[in-house]
C-alpha positions in Angstrom: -50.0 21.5 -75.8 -51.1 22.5 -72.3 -52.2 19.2 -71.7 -48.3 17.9 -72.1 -46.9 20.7 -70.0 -49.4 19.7 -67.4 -48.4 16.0 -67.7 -44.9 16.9 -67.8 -45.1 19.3 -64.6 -46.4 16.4 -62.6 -44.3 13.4 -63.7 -41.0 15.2 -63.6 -40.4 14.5 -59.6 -40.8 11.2 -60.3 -38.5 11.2 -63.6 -35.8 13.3 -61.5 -35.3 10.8 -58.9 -35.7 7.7 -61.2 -32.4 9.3 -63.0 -30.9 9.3 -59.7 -31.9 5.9 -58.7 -33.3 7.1 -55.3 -37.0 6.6 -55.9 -38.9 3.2 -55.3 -40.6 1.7 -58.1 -43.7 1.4 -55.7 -44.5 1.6 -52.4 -45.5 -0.8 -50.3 -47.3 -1.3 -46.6 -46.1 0.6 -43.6 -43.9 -2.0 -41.6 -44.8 -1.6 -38.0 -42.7 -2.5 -34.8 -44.4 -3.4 -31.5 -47.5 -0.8 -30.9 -46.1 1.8 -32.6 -45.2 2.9 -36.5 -41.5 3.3 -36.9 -41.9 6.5 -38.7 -43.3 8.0 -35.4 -40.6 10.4 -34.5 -38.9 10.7 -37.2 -38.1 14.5 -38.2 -37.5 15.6 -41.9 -35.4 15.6 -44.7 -32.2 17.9 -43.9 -28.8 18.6 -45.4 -26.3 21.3 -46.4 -27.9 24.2 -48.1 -26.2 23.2 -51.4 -27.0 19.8 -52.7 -23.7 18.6 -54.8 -22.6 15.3 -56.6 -20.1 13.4 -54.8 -20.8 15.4 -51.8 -19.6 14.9 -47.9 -21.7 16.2 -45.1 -21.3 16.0 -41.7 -23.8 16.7 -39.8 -23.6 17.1 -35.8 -26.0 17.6 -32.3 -26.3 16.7 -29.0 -28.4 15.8 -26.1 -28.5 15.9 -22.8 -30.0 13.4 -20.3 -31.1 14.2 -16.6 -28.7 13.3 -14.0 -30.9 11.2 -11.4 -32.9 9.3 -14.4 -32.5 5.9 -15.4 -32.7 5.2 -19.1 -35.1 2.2 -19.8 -35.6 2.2 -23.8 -33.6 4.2 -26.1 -34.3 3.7 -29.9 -32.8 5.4 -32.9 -34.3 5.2 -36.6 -32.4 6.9 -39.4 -31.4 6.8 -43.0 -29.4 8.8 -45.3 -29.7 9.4 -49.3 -27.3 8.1 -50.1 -24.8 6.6 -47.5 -24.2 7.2 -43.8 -22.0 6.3 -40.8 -23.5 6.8 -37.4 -21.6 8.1 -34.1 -22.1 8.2 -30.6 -19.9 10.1 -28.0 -17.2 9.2 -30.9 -17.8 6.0 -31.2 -18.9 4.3 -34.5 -22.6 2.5 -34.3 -23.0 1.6 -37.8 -23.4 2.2 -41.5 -26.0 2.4 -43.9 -25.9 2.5 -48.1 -29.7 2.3 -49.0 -31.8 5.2 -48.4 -35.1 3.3 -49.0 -35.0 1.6 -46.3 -34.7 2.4 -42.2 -31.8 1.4 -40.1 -32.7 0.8 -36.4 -30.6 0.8 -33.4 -30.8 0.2 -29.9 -28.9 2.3 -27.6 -30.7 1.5 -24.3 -27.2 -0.1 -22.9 -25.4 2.7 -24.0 -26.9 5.8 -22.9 -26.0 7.0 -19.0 -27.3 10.9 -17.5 -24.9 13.4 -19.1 -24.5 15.0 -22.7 -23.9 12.6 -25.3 -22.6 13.7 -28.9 -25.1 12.4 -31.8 -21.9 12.7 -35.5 -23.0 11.6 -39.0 -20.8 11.3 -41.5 -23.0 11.1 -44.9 -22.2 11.1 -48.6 -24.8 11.9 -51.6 -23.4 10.4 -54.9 -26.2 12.2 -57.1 -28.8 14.5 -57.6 -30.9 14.6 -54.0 -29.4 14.7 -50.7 -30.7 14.1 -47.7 -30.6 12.3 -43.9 -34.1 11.5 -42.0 -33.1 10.9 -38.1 -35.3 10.1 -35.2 -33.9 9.2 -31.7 -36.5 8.4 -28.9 -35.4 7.6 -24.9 -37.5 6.8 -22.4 -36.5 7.3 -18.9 -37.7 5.4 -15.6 -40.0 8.5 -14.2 -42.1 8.3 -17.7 -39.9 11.7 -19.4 -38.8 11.5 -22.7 -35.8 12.8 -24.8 -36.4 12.9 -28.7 -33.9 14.0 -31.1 -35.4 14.4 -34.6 -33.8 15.8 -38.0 -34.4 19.2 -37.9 -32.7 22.5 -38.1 -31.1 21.7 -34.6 -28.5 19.7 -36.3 -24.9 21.7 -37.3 -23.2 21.4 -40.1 -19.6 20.8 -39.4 -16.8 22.0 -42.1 -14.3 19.4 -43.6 -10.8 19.2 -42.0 -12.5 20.0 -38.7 -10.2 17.4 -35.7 -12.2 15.7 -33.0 -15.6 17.0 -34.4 -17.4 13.2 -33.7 -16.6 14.0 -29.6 -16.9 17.9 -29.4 -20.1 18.7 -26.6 -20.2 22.4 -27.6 -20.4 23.7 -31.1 -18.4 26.3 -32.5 -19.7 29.9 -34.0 -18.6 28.9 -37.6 -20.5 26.0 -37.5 -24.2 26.4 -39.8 -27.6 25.0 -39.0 -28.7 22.6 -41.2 -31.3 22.7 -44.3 -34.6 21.2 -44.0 -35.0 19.6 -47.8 -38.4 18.2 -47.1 -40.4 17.1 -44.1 -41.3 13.3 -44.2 -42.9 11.3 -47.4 -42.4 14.7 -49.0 -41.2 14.9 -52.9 -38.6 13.3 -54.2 -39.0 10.8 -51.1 -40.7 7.6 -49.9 -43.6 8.3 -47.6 -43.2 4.3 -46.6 -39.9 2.5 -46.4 -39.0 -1.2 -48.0 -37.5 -2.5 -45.3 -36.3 -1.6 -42.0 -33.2 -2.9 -40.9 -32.3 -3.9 -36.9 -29.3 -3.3 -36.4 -26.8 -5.2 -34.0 -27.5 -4.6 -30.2 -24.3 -3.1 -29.1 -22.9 -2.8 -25.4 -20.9 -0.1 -23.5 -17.2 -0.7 -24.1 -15.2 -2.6 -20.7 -12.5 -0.7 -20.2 -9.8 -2.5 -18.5 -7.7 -0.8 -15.9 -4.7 -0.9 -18.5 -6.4 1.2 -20.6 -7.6 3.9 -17.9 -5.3 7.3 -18.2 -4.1 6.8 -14.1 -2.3 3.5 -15.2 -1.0 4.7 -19.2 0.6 7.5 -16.9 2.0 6.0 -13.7 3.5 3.3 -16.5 4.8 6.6 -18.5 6.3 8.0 -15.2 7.7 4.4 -14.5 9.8 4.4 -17.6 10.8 7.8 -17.5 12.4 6.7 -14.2 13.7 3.4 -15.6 15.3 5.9 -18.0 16.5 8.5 -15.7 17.9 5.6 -13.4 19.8 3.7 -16.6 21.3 7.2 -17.8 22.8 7.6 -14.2 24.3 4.1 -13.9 25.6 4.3 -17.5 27.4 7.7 -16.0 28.3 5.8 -12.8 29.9 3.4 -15.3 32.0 5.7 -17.4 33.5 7.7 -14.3 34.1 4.6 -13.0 35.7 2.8 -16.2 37.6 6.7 -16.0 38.8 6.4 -12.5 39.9 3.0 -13.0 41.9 4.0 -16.2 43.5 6.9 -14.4 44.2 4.5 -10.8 45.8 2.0 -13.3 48.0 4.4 -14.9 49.2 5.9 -11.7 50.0 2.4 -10.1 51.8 1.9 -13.1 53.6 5.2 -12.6 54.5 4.1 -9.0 55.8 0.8 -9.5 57.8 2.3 -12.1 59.5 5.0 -9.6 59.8 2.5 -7.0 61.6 -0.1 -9.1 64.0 2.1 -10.4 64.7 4.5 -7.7 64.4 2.8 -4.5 65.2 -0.3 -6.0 68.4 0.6 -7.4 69.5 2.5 -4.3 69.1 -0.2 -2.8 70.8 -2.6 -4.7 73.3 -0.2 -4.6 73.9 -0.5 -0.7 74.0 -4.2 -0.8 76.7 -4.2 -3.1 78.4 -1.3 -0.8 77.9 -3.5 1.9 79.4 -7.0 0.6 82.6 -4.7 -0.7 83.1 -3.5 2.7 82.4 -7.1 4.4 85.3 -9.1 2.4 88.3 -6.2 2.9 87.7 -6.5 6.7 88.8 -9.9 8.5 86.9 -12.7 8.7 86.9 -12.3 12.7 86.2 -9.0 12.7 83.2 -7.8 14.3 82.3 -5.0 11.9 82.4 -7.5 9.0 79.5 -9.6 10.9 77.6 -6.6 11.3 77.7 -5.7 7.6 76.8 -9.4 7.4 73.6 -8.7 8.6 73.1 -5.6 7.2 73.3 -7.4 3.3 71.2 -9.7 4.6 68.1 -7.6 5.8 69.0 -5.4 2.7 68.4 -8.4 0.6 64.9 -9.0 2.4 63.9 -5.6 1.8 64.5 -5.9 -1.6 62.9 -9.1 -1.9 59.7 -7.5 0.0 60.0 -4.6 -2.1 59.5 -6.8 -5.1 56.5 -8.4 -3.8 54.8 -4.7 -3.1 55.8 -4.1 -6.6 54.3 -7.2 -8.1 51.2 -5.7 -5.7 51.1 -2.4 -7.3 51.3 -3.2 -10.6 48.2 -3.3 -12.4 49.7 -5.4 -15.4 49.0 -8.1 -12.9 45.5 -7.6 -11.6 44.5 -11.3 -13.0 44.2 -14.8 -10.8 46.2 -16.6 -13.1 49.2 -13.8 -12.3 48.4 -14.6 -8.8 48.6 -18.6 -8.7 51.5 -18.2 -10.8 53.5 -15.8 -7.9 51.8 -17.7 -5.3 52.8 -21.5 -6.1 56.3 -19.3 -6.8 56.7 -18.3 -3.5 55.6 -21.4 -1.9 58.4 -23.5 -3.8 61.0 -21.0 -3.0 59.6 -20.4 0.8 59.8 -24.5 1.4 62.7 -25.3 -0.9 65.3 -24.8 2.7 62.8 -27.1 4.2 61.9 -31.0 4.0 58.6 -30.2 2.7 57.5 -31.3 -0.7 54.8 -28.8 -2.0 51.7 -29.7 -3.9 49.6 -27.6 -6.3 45.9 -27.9 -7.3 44.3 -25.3 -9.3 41.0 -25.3 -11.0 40.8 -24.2 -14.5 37.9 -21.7 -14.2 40.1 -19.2 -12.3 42.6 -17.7 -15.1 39.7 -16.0 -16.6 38.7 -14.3 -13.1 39.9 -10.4 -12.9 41.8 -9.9 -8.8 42.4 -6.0 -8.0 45.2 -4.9 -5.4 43.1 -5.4 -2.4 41.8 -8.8 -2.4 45.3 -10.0 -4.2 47.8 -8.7 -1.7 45.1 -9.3 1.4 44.9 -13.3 0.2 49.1 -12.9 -0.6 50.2 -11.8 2.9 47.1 -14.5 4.5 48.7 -17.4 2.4 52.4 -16.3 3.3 51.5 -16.5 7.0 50.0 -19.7 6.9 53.0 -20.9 5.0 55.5 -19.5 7.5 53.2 -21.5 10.5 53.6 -24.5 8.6 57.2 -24.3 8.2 57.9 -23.2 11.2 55.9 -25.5 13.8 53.7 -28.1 11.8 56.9 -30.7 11.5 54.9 -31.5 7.9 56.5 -33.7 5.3 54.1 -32.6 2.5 52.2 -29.7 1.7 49.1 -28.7 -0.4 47.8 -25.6 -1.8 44.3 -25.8 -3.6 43.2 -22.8 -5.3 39.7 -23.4 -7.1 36.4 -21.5 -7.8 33.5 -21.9 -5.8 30.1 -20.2 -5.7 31.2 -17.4 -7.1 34.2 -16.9 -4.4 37.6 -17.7 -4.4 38.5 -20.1 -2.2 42.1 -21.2 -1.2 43.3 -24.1 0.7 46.6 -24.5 2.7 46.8 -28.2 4.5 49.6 -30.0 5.4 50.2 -33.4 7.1 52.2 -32.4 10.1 51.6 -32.8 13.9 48.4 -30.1 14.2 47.7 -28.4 17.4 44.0 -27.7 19.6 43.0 -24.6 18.6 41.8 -23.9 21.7 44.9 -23.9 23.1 46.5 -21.5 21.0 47.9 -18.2 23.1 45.2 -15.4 22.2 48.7 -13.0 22.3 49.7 -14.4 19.3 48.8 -12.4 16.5 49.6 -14.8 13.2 45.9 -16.9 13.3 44.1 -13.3 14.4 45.5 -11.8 11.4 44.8 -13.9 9.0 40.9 -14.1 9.9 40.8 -9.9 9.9 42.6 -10.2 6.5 39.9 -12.3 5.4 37.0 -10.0 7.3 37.9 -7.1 5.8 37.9 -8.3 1.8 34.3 -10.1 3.1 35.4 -13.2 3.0 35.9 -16.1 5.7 38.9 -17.8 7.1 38.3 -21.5 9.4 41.3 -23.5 10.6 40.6 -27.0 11.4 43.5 -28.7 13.0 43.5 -32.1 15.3 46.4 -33.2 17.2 48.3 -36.0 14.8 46.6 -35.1 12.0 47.6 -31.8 10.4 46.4 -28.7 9.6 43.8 -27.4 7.3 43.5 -23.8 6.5 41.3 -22.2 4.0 40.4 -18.8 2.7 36.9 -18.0 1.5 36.8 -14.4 -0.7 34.1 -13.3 -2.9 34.9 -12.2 -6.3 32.8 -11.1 -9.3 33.5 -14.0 -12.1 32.9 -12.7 -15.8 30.4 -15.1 -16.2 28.3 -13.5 -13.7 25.0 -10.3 -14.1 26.3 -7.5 -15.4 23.9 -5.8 -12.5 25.0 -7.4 -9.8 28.5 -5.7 -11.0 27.0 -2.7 -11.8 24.7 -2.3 -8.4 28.3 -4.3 -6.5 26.0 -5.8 -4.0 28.0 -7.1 -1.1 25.4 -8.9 0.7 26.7 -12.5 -0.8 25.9 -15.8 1.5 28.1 -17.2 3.3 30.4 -20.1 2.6 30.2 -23.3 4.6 33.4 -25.0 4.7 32.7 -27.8 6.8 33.6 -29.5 9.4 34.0 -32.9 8.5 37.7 -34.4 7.7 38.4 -35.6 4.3 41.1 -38.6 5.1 39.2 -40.9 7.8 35.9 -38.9 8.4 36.7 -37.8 11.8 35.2 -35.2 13.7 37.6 -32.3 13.6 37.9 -29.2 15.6 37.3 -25.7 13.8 38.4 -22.3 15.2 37.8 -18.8 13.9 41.1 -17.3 16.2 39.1 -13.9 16.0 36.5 -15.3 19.1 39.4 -16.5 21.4 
């Protein structure tokens, strides 16, 4: 009976671990690498200090490497019973499922002077636990750091954040177990195999990824934001401001149309009352005469200031339409026969007060100078789009003029170019003698089909339009004038 228990006593080891799978059946030749055996340095058998089934332990350590060496060999050698994932300074070497055999890695690339974090994330299915580690670097003045499985290494709890990169371990955190020391029971005292593992290098890191260049990019759309949440308020007090202007130009050319407009409508009936029960050779009836009839231009100007104000008609298309209007009406007295060209693309185009009454009282003057002294038979008005500016065209056929000559006193042509300065646009006469007249406006407007941001940002720096100088009905030279340098 003794003779069992004796028997029994020394073959249970190896029944224990052969129920666990973990033992080799038999062992074979050390495997050597280079000069050395690559068990030299390894430390021993370590783990929590309860060994559990289905059990997670992470062990930890660090080490330190001089600031003015160089590191010329580093090699690590390590297993775990029964699996294992291996980090460095947080990053993940490797893994490892077979604790008979010896997983190697070169670190020589990766290692620089400073601390470096050594994390191990290893898992026991059954029965024995355990993780054999050795980590051997050579530096260029012939020191040596080791790092071996030992009671150096901390075990760190479960749920612990940013454990695989901490350089400093906390109070809480235990020393590891030494289970056994190397080719001690239940373990090999040779491995199967050893297993080189992938040379890895450092990681590049790109200047993208550096924290100078995530931030100044963070800081660059927090100003991109800041800078759209000002120009969308920019945009609503302006969409405001332009509701409220709109509503009191509406307000105005209400109160002017039917007070002053009345009133004054009123006096011009007075008036032509008065003038037919006084004699037809009286004096005061050719006085009243005259009165009706600058009361009936008033009116008529006071009509235009009200087609002006009103915002219902703050479009181009309400514009042509008054314009070629008031052309036909201005000429009908006259022997002129009026012609119209407009180009289709500017009904859509929005025209506020300024530029519409500035181009209004531009085109009226260079209507009244055509009737008035070209001796024209026919007249044209163009009105097209152009470049993003509105251009319009008055030419007529008559006798022309040297604008050279023209008497700098005179203050129609002057006017008409400072009209034309002042919406930043561009007025040219070209006239010859014998051949007509040619005047054209050049405005810059902001066509619905053009960038929202140039709207938004109203940039007024827009190039300048070239009109020409060349005449369109024989290709004779022709003589431009701006009257604004006389």
């Amino acid at each position: 009976m003794s003779r069992f228990l004796a028997l029994g006593f020394f073959l249970a080891p190896t029944l224990l671990a052969n129920a666990d799978g973990d033992m080799p059946e038999k062992q074979k030749p050390l495997p050597q690498m280079g000069d050395s055996y690559v068990t030299n340095g390894l430390g021993s058998w370590i783990w929590e200090d309860k060994t559990l089934d289905d059990q997670t332990c992470l062990l930890w350590n660090t080490f330190d490497i001089p600031t003015s060496s160089k590191v010329t060999k580093a090699r690590l050698v390590m297993t775990v019973d029964n699996e294992f994932t291996l980090y460095l300074d947080g990053r993940e070497l490797g893994r490892g499922a077979e604790w008979r055999e010896l997983f190697v890695f070169d670190l020589t690339q990766l290692l620089k002077p400073g601390r470096h974090v050594l994390a191990v994330s290893c898992y026991n299915g059954s029965f024995f636990a355990g993780m054999l580690f050795g980590l051997k670097v050579e530096l260029a003045d012939g020191e040596n750091v080791e790092v071996k499985s030992d009671q150096s290494w901390k075990v760190v709890p479960e749920g612990v954040s940013r454990w695989k990169t901490r350089t400093k371990a906390q109070p809480e955190w235990a020393a590891a177990s030494i289970k056994a020391p190397l080719g001690g029971t239940p373990w090999w005292t040779v491995p199967d195999a050893v297993n080189m593992m992938p040379s890895l290098q450092p990681i590049e890191l790109f200047f993208w990824q550096t924290g100078w260049f995530q931030i100044s990019l963070l800081s660059l759309c927090g100003l991109v934001i800041l800078v759209s949440l000002r120009l969308m308020t920019q945009l609503a007090m302006h969409k405001k401001e332009r509701f409220l202007l709109q509503r009191e130009r509406e307000r105005i050319a209400r109160d002017i149309h039917d007070d002053i407009g009345a009133r004054m409508t009123q006096l011009v009936l007075h008036g032509e009352v008065a003038q037919y029960e006084l004699p037809a050779d009286e004096e005061m009836r050719q006085r009243l005469n005259w009165i009706c009839e600058e009361a009936r231009g008033l009116l008529s100007t006071l009509d235009e200031i009200l087609w002006a104000v009103n915002p219902r008609r703050d479009t181009l298309r309400d514009f042509v339409d008054y314009v070629c209007k008031y052309t036909v009406d201005f000429l009908a007295p006259s022997k002129i026969q009026c012609f119209f060209e407009v180009g289709p693309e500017t009904s859509a185009v929005a025209l506020d007060l300024p530029p519409r009454l500035g181009l209004l009282m531009a085109v009226k003057e260079a209507l009244n100078n055509a009737a008035k002294h070209s001796g024209a038979t026919e007249l044209t008005l163009q009105i097209h789009w152009r470049d993003e500016r509105l251009v319009i065209v008055v030419r007529d056929n008559g006798k022309g003029f040297d604008p050279a000559l023209t008497d700098p006193l005179r203050n129609g042509l002057p006017n008409m170019t400072q009209r034309m300065k002042e919406l930043g646009g561009h007025c040219v006469i070209s006239s010859q003698l014998a051949r007509g007249c040619r005047v054209e406006f050049s405005v810059p407007l902001h066509h619905p089909r053009s960038s929202f941001w140039g709207w938004l940002w109203n940039d007024k720096r827009l190039p300048a339009y070239d009109s020409g100088t060349s005449n369109d009905r024989n290709g004779e030279p022709v003589q431009s004038h701006d009257p604004t340098k006389c």
